[in-house]
N, C-alpha and C positions, 0 to 999 in steps of 0.2 A: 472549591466549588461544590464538591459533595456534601460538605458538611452545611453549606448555605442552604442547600435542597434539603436537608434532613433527608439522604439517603445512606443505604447501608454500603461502607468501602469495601469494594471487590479485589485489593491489589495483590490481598495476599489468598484469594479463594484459588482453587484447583480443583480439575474438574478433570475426570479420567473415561475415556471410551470402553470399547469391548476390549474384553482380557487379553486378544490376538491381536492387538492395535500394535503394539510393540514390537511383537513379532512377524508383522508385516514390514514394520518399516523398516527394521534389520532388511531383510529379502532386501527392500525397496533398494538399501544403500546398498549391498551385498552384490547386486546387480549394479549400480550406479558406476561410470568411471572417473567420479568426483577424488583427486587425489588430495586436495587439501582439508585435510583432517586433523588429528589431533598433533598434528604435527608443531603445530607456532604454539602448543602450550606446554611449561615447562611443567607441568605437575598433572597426574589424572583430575584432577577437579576445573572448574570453571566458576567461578564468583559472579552473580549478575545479579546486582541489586540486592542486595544482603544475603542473597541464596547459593546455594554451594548446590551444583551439578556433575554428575560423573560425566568422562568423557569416554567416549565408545569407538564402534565403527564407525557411526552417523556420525558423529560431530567435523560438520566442515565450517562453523563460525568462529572467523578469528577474532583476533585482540582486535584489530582494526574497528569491525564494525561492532564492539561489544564495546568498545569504549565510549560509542555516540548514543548508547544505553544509559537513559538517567537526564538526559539533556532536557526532552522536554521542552523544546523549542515553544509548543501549544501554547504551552500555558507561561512562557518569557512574555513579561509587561516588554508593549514596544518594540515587539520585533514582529518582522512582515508575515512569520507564519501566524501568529497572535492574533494580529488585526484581521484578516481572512478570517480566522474562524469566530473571531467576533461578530464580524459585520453577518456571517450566518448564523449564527445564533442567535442575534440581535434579531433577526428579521424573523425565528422562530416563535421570539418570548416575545412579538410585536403581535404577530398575524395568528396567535394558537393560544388559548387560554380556557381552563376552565369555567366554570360557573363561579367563583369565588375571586376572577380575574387575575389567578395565579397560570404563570408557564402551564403550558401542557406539556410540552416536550423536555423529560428530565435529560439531563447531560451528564455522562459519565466522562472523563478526561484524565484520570488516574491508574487506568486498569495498566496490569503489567503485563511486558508486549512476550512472555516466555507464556508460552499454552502448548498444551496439545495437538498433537495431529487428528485427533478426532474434534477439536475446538474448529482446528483452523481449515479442514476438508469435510471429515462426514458429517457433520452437523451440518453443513451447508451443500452436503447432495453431491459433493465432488468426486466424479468417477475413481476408482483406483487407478487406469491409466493413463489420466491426465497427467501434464508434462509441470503444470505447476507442482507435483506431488513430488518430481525428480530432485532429489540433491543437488543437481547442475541447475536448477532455480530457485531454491529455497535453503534457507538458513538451518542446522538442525543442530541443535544445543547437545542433543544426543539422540536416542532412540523411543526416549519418553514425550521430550519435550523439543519444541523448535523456538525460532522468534517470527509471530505471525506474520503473515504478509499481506492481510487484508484487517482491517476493524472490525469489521462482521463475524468473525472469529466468536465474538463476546453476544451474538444477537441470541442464541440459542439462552446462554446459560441467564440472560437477561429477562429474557420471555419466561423461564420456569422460576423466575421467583416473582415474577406477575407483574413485571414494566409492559405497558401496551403502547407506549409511544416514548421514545426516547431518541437520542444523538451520542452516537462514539465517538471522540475522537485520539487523536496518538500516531505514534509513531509507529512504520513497519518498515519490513523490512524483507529485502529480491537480491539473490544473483543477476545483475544486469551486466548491459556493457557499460564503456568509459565514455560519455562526452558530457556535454552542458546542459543536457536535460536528465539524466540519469545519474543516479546516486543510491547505494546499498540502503541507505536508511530513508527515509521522506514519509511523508505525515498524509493522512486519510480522515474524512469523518465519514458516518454514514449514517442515515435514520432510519428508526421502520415504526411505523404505525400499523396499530391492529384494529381491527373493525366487529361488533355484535351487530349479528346480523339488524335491529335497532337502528343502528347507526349508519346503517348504509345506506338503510332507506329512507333515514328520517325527513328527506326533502322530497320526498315523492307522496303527492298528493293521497294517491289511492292505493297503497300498496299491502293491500290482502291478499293472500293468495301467494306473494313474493318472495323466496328465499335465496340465500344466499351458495344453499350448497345439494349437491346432485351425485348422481351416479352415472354420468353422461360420457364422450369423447373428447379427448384433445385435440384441439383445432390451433391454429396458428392465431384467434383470438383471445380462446381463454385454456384453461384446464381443463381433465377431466371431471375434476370433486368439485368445479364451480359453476356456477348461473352463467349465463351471458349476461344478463341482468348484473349481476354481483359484478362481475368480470368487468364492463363498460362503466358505470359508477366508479370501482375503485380504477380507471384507467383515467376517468376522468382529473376523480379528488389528486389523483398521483402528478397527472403533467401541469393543473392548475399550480398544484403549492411548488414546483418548482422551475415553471416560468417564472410565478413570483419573484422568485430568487435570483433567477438570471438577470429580472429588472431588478432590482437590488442592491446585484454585484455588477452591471454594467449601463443599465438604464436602460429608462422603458423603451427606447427608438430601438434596441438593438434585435437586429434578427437572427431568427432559431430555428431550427429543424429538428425534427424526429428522426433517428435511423434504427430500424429493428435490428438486434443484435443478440446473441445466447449469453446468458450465462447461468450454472446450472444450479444455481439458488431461486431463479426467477422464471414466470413464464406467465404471459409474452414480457420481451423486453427490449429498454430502447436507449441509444443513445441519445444525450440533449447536446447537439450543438451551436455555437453561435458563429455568425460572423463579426468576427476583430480582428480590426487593422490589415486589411486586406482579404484575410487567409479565415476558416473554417476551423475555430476552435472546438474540441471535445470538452465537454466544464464538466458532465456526468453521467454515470450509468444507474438504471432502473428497471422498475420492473413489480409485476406482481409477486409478492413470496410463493414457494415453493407449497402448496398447503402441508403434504406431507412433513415440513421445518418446524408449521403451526403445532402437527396431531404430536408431534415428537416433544416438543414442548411442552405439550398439556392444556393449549390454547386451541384443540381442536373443533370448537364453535364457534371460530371467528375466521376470519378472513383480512389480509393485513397489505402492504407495499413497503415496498424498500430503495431505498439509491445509496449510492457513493460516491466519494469526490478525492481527487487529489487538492490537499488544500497546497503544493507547493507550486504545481503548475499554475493554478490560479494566483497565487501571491506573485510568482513570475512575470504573466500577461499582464496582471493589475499596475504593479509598479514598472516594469522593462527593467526588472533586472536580467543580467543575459547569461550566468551561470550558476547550475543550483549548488554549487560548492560555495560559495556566496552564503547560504543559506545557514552556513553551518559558523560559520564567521566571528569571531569576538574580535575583530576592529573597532573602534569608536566608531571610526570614521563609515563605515557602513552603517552600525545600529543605530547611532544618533539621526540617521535621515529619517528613523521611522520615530522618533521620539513624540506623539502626537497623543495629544487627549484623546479627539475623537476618531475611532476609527474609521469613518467613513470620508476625513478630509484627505484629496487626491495628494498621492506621494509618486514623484519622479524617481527613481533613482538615480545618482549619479556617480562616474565612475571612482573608482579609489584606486587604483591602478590602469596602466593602459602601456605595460610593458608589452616587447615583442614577445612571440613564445620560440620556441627553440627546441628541433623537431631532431629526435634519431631514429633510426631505424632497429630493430633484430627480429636476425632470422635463425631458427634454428627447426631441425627434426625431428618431428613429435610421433609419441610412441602412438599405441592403437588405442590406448586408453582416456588420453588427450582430448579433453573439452576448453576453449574457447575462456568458458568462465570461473573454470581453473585460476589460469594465466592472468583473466582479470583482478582475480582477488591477491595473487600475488602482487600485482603491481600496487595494488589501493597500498596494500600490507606494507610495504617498501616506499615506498613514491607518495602514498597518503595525497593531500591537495594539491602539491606542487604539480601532479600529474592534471592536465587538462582535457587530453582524449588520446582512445588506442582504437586504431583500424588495422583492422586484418587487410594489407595491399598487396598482397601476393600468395597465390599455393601452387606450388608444383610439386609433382609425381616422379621422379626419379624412374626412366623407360626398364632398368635392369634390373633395381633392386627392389623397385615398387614403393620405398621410403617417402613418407609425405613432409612438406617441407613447408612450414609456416613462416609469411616476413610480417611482420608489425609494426607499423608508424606514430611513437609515442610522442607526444605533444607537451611537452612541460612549460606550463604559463602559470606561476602562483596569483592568485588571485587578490591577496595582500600585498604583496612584495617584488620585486626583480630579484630574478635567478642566474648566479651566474652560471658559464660552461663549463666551469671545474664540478660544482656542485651536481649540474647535470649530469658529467660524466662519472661521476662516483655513486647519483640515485641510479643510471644506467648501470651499472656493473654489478650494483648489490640486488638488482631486480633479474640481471641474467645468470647471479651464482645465485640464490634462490631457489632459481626456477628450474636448473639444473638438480639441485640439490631434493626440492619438491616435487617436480614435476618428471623428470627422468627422459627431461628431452636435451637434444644434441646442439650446444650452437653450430652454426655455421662459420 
């Protein structure tokens, strides 16, 4: 795709923040009670994508989710995440084009998902103590580098070599929990467009006197450094091109709503929701850019908007597929449903299993150190897909000793295959000496 556009490939740039960046996120992990670390690796290094990384204090990314590094699902001809980001893109290179009737909007889909903490937060205005920042939610390769968790990550380094409109897409990556909508790795696009002041007003009749940028207050309309003029315009250009989309990717009869929401790369900003299939779905977030994101870039005389999207939920909703471990799948019998020329013809899923699942329980005594998404990643690490969801159904407090007592109810349903209960109890028992062995909690 990049070499179609005659763009320049970023997979292997690197881009480095302030000299204390490193040395904060030591602290960060230092402070952190994230115990799974370099522990599941047998050697100080880590290989991801042809690059050899040291392994530190920070590093709590295991094999598990380093292995679904390279996949790529995006850009797999015929599969359900593929067609999604088609059909948006499709509707990009339809509805946006230059004077010469080429794309406006370039697509990057190659970038590599290991960056910076200054890529993946301060470039995008992320407080220091924000909880996305914690170990206990994010992946951290080590103390240089992480694997992003957002697309956006790449908006900064994309602006300073002078793209004003473009599309990210790829793979990221969160400590979550365990069920059928969550999953360590899953795929994001995002876009942002940037505006000369020109441009903003070029549909306005009379617009002398009209600019784009001020020395004003921040209101829950716009910015400080922006017009309300500027501010209303791009709120406008922002929710048109993606309603568009929403008709698009669900048709024009469907209804939508705005919900104002923060996030701290934007301001104001909104959620787009729809109503499908009974229920109020979330398709995206948005927003005006941060202008300070713009002056830091270099694009400090312009004014820009941005959104993002989970392209696996929507591949979800669009097809009813009803697990995103599904997603990850090399079955025939799953990927051939989606084997379709065009990606806008309606694809059903249907199911490829429909065994029972088969549920245990443990409980065990967790230290003071003990987070939740620890224990998760242990289980992914062990258990892998067979594992279907883990609930936390019980904590008690021990009146004498004060010891706190976690029971979890794991759910193993493979989503290709039936499982037996020997198999279970032998994934069960390598997941509770494990977790013993990692984690330094007691079973019961």
């Amino acid at each position: 795709m990049l070499k179609s556009l005659g763009l320049i490939p970023l997979s292997n740039l690197k881009w480095f923040g302030p000299r204390s960046l490193a040395q904060t996120t030591r602290a960060l992990c230092s402070g952190s009670s994230s115990a799974v670390k370099q522990t599941q690796f047998k050697s100080d290094k880590i290989a991801i994508m042809g690059e050899s990384y040291d392994v530190d204090s920070c590093t709590n990314v295991t094999p598990r989710v380093t292995s679904k590094i390279g996949r790529r699902l995006h850009n797999q001809r015929n599969h359900p995440i593929n067609l999604v980001r088609q059909r948006i893109q499709n509707y990009f290179y339809a509805n946006f084009t230059n004077r010469s009737g080429n794309p406006l909007f370039a697509v990057f889909d190659n970038l590599s998902p290991v960056v910076t903490p200054y890529q993946n937060f301060d470039s995008l205005l992320v407080p220091f103590d924000h909880p996305s920042r914690s170990p206990t939610d994010t992946y951290y390769v080590n103390s240089k580098y992480m694997l992003r968790s957002h697309t956006s990550a790449h908006d900064e380094e994309l602006m300073k070599m002078g793209f004003n409109t473009f599309l990210v897409v790829g793979d990221v990556y969160r400590r979550d929990e365990i069920d059928s909508s969550h999953y360590p790795a899953f795929h994001q696009m995002d876009g942002v467009k940037l505006f000369t002041e020109q441009e903003v007003f070029r549909r306005v009749k009379d617009a002398v006197g009209l600019t784009i940028l001020e020395k004003g207050k921040r209101t829950d309309d716009k910015q400080e450094l922006h017009t309300m003029d500027a501010a209303k315009l791009l709120e406008y250009d922002l929710k048109q091109t993606l309603i568009g989309l929403a008709f698009k990717l669900f048709g024009k009869d469907v209804q939508y709503r705005w919900v104002n929401c923060y996030f701290p790369f934007t301001h104001p900003s909104w959620e787009l929701e729809i109503f499908y299939k009974d229920s109020w779905l979330e398709v995206l977030g948005c927003g005006i850019l941060e202008q300070r994101i713009l002056n830091n870039a270099g694009a400090d005389s312009k004014v820009g908007w941005a959104f993002g999207l989970g392209v696996d939920r929507l591949a979800m909703a669009q097809y009813g597929i009803p697990d995103i471990r599904l997603l990850w799948s090399e079955d025939s019998r799953f990927l051939d449903q989606f084997d379709v020329e065009n990606p806008d013809v309606p694809v059903v899923y249907k199911p490829i299993s429909k065994h029972l699942p088969r549920i245990n329980d443990m409980s065990f005594w967790i230290t003071d150190s003990f987070v939740s998404s620890d224990f998760y990643d242990v289980v992914r690490s062990v258990g892998g897909d067979a594992v279907e969801k883990v609930t936390l159904v019980d904590t008690f407090t021990h009146a004498k000793t004060s010891r706190t007592s976690h029971c979890y109810s794991i759910t193993y349903q493979h989503v290709e295959r039936p499982i037996s209960q020997e198999e279970v109890t032998e994934i069960h028992r390598r997941i509770a000496t494990t977790a013993v062995n990692q984690l330094g909690i007691e079973l019961r």
